[in-house]
PDB file of N, CA, C and O in Angstrom:
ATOM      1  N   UNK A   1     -21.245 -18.515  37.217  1.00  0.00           N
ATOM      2  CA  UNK A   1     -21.620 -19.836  36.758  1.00  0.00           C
ATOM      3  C   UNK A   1     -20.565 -20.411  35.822  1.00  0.00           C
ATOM      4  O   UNK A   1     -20.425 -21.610  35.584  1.00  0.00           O
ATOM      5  N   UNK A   2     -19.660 -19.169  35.198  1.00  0.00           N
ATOM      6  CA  UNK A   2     -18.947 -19.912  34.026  1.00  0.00           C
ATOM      7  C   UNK A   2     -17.739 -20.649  34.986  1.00  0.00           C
ATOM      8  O   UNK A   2     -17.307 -21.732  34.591  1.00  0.00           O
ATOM      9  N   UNK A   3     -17.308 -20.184  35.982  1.00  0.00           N
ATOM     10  CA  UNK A   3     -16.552 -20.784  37.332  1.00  0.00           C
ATOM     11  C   UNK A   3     -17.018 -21.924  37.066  1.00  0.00           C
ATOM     12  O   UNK A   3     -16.480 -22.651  36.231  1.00  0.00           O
ATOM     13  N   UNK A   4     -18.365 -22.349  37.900  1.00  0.00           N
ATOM     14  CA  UNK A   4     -18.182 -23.741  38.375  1.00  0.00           C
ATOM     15  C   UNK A   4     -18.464 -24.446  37.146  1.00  0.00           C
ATOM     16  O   UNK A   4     -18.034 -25.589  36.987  1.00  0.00           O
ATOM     17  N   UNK A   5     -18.984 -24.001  36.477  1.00  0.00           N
ATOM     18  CA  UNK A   5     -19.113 -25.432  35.049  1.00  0.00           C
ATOM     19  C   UNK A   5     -17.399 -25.547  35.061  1.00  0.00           C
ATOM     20  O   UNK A   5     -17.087 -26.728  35.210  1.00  0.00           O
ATOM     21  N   UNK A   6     -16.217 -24.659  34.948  1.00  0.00           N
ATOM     22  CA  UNK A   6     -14.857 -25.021  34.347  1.00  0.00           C
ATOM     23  C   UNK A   6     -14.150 -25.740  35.470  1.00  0.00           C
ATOM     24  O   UNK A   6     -13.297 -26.582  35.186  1.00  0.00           O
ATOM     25  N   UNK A   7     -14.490 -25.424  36.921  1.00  0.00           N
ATOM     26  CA  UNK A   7     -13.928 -26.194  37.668  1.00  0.00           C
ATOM     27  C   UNK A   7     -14.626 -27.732  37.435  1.00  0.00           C
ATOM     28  O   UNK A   7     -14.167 -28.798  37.026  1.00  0.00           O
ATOM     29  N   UNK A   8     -15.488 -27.455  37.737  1.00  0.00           N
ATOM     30  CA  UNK A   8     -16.336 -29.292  37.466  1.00  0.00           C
ATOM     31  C   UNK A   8     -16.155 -30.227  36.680  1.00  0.00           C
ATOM     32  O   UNK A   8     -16.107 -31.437  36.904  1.00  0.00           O
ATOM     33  N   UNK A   9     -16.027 -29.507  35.484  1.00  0.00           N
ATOM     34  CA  UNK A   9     -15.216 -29.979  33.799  1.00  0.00           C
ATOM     35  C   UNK A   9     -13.777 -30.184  34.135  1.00  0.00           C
ATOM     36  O   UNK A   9     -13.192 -31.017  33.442  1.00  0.00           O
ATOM     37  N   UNK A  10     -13.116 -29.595  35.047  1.00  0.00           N
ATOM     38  CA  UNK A  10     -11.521 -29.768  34.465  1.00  0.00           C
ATOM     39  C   UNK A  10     -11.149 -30.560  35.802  1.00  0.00           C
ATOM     40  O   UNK A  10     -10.007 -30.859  36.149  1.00  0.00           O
ATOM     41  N   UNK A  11     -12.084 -30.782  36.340  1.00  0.00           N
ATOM     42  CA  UNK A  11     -12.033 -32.241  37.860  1.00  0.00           C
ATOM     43  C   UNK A  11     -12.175 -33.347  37.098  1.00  0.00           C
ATOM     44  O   UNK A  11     -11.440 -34.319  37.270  1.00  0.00           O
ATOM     45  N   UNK A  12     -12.894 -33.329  36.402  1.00  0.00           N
ATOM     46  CA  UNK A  12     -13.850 -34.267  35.576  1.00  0.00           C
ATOM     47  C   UNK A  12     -12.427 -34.990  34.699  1.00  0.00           C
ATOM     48  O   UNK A  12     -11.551 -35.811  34.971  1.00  0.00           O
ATOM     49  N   UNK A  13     -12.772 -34.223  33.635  1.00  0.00           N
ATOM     50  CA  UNK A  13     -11.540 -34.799  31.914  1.00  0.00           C
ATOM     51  C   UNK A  13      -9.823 -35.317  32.712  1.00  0.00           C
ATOM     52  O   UNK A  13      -9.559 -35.461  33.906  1.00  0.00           O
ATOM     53  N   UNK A  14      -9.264 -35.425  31.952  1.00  0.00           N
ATOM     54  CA  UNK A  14      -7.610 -36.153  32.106  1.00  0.00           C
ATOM     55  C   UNK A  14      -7.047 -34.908  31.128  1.00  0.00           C
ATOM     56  O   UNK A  14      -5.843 -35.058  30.916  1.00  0.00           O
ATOM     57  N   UNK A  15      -7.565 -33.812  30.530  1.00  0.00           N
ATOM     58  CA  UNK A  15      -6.714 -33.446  29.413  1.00  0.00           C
ATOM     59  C   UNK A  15      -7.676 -31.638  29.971  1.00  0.00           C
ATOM     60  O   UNK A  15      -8.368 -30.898  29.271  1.00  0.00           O
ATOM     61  N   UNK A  16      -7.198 -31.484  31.757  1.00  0.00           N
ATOM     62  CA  UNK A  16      -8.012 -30.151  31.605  1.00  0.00           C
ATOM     63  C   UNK A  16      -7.596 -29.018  31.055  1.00  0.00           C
ATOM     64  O   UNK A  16      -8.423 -28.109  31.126  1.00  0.00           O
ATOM     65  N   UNK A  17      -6.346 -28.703  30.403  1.00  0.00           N
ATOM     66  CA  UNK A  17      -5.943 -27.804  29.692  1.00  0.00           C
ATOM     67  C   UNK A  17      -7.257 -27.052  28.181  1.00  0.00           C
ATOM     68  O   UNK A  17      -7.490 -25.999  27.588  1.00  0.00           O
ATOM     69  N   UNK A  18      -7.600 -28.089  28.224  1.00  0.00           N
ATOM     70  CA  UNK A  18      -8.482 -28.198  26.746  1.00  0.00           C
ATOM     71  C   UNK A  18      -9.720 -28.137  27.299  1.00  0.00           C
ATOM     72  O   UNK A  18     -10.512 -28.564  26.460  1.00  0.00           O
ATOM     73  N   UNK A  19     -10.284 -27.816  28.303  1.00  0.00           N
ATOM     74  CA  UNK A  19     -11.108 -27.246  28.891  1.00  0.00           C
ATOM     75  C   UNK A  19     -11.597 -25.745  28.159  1.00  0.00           C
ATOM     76  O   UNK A  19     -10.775 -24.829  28.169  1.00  0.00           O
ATOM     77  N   UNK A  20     -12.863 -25.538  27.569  1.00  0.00           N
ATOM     78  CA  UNK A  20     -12.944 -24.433  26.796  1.00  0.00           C
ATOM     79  C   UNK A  20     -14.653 -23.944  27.637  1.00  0.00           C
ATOM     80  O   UNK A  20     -15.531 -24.796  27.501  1.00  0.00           O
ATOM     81  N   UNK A  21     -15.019 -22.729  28.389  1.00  0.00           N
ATOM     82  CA  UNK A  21     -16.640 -22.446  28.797  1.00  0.00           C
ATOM     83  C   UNK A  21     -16.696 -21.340  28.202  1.00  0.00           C
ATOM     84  O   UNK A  21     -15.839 -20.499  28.473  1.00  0.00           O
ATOM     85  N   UNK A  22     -17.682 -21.057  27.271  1.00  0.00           N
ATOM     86  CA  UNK A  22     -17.952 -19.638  26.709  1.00  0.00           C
ATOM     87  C   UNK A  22     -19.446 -19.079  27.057  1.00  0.00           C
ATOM     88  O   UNK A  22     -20.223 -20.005  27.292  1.00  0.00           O
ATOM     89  N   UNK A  23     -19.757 -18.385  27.104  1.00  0.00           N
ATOM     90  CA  UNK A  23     -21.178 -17.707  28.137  1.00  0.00           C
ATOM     91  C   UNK A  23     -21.668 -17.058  27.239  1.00  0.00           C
ATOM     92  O   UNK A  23     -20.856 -16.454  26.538  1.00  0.00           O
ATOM     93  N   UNK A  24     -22.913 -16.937  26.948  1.00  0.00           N
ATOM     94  CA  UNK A  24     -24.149 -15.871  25.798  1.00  0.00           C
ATOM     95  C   UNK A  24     -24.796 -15.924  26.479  1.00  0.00           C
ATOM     96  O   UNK A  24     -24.854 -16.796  27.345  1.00  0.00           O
ATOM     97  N   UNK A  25     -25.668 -14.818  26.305  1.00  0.00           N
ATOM     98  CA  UNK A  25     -26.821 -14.438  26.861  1.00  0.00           C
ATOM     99  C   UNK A  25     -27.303 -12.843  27.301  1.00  0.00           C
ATOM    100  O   UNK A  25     -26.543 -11.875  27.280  1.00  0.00           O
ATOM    101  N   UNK A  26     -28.368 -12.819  27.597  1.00  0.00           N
ATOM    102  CA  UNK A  26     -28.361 -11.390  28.394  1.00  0.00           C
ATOM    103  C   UNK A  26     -29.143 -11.633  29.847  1.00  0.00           C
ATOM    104  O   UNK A  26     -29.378 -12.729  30.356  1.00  0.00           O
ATOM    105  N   UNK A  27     -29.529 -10.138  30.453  1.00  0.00           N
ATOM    106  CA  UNK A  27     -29.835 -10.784  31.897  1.00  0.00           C
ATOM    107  C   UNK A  27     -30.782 -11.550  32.360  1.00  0.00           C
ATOM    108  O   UNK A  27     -30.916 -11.556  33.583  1.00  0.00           O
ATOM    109  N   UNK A  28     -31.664 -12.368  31.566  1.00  0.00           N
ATOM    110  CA  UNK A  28     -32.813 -13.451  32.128  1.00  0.00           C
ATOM    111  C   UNK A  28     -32.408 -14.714  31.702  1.00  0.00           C
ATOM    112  O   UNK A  28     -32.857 -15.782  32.117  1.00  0.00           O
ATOM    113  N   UNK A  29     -31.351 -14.520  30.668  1.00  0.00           N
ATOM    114  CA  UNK A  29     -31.420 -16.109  30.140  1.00  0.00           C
ATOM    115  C   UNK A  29     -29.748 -16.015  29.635  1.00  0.00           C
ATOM    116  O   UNK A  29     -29.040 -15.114  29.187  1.00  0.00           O
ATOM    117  N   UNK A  30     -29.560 -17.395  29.956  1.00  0.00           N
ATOM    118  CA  UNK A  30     -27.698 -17.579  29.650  1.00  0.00           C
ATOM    119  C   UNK A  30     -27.606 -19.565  29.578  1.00  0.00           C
ATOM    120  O   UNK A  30     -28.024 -20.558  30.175  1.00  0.00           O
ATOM    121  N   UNK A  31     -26.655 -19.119  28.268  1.00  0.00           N
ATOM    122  CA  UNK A  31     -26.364 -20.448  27.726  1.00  0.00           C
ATOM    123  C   UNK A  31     -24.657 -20.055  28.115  1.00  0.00           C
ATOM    124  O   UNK A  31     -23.916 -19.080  27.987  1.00  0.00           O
ATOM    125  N   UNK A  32     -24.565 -21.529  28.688  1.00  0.00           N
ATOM    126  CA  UNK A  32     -23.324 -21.623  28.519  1.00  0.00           C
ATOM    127  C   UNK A  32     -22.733 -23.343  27.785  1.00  0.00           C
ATOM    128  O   UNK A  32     -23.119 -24.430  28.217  1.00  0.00           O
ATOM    129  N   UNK A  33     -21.904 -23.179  26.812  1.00  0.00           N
ATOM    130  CA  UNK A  33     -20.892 -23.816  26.074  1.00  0.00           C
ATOM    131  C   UNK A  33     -19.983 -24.241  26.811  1.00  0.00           C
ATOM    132  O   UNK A  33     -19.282 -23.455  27.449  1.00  0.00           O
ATOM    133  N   UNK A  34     -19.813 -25.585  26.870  1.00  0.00           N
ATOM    134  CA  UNK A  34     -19.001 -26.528  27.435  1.00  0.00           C
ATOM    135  C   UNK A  34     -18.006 -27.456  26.310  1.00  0.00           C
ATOM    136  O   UNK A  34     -18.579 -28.359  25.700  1.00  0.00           O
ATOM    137  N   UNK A  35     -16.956 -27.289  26.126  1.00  0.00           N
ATOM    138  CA  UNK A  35     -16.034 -27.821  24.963  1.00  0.00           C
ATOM    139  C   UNK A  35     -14.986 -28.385  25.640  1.00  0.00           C
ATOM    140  O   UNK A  35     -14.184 -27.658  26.226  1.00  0.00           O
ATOM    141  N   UNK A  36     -14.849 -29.873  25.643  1.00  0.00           N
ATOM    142  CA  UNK A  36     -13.702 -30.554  26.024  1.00  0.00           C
ATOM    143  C   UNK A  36     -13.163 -31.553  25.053  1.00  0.00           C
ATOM    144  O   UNK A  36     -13.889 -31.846  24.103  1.00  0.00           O
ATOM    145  N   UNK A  37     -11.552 -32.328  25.199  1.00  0.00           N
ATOM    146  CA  UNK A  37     -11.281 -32.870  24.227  1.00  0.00           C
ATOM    147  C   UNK A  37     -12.021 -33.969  24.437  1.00  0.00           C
ATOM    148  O   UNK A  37     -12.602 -34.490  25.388  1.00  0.00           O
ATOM    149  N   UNK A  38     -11.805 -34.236  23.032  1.00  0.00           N
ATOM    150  CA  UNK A  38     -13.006 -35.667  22.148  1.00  0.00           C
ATOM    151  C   UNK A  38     -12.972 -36.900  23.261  1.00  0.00           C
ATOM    152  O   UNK A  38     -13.901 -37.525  23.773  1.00  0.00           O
ATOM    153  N   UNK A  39     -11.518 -37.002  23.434  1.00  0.00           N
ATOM    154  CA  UNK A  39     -11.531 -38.398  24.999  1.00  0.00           C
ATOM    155  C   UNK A  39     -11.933 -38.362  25.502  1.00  0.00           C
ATOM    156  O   UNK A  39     -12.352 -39.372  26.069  1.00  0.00           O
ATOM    157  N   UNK A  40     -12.299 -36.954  25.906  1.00  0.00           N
ATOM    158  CA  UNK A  40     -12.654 -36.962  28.107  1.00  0.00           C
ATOM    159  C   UNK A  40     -14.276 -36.394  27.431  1.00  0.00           C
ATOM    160  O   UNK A  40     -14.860 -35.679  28.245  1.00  0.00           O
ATOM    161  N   UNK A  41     -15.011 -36.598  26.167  1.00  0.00           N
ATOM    162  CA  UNK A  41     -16.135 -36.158  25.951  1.00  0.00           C
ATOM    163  C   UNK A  41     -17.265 -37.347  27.048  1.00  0.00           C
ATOM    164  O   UNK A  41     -18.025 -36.855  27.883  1.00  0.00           O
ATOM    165  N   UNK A  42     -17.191 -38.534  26.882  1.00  0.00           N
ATOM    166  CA  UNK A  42     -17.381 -39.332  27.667  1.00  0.00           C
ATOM    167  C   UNK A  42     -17.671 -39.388  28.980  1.00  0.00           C
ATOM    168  O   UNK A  42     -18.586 -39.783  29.702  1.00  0.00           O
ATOM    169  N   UNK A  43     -16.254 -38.695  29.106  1.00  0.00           N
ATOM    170  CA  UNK A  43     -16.556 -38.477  30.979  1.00  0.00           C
ATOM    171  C   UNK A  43     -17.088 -37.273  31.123  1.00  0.00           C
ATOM    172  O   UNK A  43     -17.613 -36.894  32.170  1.00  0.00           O
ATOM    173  N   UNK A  44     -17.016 -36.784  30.378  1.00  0.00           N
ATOM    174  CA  UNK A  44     -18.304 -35.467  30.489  1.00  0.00           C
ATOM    175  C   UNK A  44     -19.888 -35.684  30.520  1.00  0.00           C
ATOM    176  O   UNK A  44     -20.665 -34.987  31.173  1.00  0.00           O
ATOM    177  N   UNK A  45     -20.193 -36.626  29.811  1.00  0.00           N
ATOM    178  CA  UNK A  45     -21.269 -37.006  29.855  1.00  0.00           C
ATOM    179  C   UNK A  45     -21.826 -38.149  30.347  1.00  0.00           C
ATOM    180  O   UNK A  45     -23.049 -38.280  30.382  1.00  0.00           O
ATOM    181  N   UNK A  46     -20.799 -39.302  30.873  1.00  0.00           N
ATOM    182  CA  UNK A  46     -21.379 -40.459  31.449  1.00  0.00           C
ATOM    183  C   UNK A  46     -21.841 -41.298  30.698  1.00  0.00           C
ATOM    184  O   UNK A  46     -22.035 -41.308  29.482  1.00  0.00           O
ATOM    185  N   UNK A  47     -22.095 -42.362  31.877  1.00  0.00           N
ATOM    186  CA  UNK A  47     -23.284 -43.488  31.654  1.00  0.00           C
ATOM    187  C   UNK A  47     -24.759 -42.758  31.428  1.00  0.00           C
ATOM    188  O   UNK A  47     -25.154 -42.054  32.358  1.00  0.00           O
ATOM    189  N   UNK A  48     -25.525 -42.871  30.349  1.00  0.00           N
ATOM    190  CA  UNK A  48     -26.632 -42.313  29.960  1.00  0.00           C
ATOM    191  C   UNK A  48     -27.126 -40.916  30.111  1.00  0.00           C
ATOM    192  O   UNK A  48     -28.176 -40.299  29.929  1.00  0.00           O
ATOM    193  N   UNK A  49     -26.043 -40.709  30.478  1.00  0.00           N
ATOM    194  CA  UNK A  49     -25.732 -39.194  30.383  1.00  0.00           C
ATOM    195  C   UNK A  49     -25.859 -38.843  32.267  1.00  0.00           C
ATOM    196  O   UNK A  49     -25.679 -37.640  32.452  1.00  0.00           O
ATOM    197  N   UNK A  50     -25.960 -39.145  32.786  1.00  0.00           N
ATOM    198  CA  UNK A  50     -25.516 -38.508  34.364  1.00  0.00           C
ATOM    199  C   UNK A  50     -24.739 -37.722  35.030  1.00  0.00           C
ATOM    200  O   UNK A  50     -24.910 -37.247  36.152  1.00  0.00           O
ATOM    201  N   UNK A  51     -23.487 -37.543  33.975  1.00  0.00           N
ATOM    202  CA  UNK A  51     -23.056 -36.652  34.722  1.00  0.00           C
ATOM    203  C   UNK A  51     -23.387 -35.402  33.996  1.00  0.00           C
ATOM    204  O   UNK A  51     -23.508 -34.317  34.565  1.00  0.00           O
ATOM    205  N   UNK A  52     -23.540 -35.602  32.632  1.00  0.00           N
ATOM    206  CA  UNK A  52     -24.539 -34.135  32.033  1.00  0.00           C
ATOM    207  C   UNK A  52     -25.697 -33.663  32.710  1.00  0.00           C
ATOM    208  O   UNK A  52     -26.092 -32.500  32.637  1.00  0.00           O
ATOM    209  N   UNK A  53     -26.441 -34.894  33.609  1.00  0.00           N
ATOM    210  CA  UNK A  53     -27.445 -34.128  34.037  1.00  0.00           C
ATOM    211  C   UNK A  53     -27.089 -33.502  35.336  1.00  0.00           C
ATOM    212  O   UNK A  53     -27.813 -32.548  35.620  1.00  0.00           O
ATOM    213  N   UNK A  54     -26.166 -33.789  36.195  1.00  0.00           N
ATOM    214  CA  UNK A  54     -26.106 -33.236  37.306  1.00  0.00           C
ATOM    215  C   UNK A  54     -25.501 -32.175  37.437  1.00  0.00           C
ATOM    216  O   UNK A  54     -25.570 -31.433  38.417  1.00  0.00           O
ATOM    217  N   UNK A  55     -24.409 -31.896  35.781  1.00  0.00           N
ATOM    218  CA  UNK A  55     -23.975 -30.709  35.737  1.00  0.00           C
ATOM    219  C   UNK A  55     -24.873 -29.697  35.437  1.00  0.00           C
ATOM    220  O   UNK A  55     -24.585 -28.528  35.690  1.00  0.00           O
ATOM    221  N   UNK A  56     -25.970 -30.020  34.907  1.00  0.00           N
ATOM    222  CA  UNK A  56     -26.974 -29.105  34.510  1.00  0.00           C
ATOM    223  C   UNK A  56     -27.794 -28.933  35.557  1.00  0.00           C
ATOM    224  O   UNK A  56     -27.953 -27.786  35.977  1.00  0.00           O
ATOM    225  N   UNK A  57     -28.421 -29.951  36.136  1.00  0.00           N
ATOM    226  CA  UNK A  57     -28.778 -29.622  37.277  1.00  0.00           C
ATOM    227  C   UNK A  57     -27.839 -28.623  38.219  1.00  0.00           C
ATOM    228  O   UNK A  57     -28.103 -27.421  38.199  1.00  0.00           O
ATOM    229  N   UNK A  58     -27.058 -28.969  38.809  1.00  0.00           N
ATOM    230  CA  UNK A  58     -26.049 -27.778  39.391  1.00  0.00           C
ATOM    231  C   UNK A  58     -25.942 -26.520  39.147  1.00  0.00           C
ATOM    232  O   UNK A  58     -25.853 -25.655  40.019  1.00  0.00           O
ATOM    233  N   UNK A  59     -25.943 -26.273  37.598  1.00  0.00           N
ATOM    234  CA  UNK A  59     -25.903 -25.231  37.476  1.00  0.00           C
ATOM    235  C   UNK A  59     -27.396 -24.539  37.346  1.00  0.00           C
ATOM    236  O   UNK A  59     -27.755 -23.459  37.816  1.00  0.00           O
ATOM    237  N   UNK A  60     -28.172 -25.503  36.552  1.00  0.00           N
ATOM    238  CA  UNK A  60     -29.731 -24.650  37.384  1.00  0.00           C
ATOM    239  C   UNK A  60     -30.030 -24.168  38.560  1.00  0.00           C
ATOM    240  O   UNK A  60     -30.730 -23.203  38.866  1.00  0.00           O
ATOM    241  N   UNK A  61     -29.266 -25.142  39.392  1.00  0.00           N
ATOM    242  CA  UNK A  61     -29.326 -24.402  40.951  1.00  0.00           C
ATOM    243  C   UNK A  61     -28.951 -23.126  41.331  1.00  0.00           C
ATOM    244  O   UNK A  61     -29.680 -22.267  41.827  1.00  0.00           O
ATOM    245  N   UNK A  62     -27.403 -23.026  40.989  1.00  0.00           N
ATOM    246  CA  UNK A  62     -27.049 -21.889  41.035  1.00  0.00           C
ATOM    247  C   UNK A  62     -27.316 -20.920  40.113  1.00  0.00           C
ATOM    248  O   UNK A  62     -26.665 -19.905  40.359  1.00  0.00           O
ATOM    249  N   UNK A  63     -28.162 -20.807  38.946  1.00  0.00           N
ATOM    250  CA  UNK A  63     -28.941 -19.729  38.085  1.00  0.00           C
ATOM    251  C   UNK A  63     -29.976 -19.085  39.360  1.00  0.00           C
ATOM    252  O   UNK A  63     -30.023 -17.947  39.828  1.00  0.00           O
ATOM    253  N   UNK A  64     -30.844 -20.452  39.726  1.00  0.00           N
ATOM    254  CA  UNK A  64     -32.156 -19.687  40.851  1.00  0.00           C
ATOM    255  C   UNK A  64     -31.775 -18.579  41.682  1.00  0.00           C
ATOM    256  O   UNK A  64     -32.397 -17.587  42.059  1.00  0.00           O
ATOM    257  N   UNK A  65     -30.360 -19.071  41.919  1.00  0.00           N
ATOM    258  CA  UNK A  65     -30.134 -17.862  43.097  1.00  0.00           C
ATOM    259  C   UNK A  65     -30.326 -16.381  42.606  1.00  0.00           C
ATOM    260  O   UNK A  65     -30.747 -15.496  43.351  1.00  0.00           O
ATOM    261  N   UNK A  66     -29.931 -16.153  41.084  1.00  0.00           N
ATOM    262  CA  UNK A  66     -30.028 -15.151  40.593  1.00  0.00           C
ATOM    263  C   UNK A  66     -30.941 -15.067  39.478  1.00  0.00           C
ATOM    264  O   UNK A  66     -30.651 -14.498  38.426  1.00  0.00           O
ATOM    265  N   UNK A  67     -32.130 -15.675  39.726  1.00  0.00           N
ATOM    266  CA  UNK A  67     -33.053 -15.542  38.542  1.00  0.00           C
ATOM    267  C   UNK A  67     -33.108 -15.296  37.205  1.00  0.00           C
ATOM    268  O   UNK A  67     -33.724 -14.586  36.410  1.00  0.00           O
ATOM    269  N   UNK A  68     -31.915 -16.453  37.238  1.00  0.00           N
ATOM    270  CA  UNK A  68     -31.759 -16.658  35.505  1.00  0.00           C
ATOM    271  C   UNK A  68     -32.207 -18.222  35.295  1.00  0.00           C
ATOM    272  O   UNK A  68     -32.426 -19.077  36.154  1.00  0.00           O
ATOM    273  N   UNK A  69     -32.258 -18.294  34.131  1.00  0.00           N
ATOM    274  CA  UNK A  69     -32.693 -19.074  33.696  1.00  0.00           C
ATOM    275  C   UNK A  69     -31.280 -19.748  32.545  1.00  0.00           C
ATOM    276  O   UNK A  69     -30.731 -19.186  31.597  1.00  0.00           O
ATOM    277  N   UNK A  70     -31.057 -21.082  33.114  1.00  0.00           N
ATOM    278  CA  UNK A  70     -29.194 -20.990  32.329  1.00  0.00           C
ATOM    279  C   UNK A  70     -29.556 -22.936  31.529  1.00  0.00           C
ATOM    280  O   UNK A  70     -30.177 -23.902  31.972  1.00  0.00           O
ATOM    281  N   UNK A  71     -28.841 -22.711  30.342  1.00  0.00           N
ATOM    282  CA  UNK A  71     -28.717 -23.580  29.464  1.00  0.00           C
ATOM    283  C   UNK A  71     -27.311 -24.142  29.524  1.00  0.00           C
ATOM    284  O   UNK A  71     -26.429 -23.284  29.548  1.00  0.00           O
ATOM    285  N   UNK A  72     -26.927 -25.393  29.553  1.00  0.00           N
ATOM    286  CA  UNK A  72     -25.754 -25.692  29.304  1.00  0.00           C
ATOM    287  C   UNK A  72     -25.750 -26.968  28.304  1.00  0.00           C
ATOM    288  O   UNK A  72     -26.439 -27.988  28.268  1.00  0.00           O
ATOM    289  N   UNK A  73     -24.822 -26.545  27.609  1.00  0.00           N
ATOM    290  CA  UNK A  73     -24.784 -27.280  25.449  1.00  0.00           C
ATOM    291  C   UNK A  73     -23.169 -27.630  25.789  1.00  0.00           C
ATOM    292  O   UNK A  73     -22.287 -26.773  25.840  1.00  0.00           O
ATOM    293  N   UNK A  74     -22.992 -28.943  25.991  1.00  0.00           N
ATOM    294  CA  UNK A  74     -21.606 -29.917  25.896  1.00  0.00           C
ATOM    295  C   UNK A  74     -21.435 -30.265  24.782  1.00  0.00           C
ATOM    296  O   UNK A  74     -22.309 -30.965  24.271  1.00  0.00           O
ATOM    297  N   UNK A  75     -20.386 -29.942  24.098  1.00  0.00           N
ATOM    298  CA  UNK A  75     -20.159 -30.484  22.372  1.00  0.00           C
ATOM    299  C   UNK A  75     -18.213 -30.413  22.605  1.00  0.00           C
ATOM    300  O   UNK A  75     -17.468 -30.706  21.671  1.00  0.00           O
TER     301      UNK A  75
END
């Protein structure tokens, strides 16, 4: 999962070097940390937030497959 959040993020921003995903958790539940620069914070998150939700959505999807349960926190 920490894959596709960094590919998605660094499609996404203009500055993907600064692309940062860090992963916690143990095996039922996982947060993952999404850190990009302050510019491309925007396009991380959209118009009213849409593209935050579809990244989260997405990646909820791909948690089901493996019965986790996954958080993703953009800052």
């Amino acid at each position: 999962m920490k894959e596709l959040v960094e590919l998605l993020a660094r499609s996404l921003v203009e500055q993907p070097d600064q692309v940062v995903v860090n992963v916690s958790g143990d095996d039922r539940s996982v947060v993952i940390y999404l850190k990009v620069a302050q510019e491309d914070m925007g396009k991380v998150i959209g118009r009213k937030g849409r593209i935050a939700r579809a990244l989260r959505t997405m990646v909820k999807a791909a948690a089901l497959k493996q019965n986790k349960k996954v958080i993703l926190e953009i800052g």
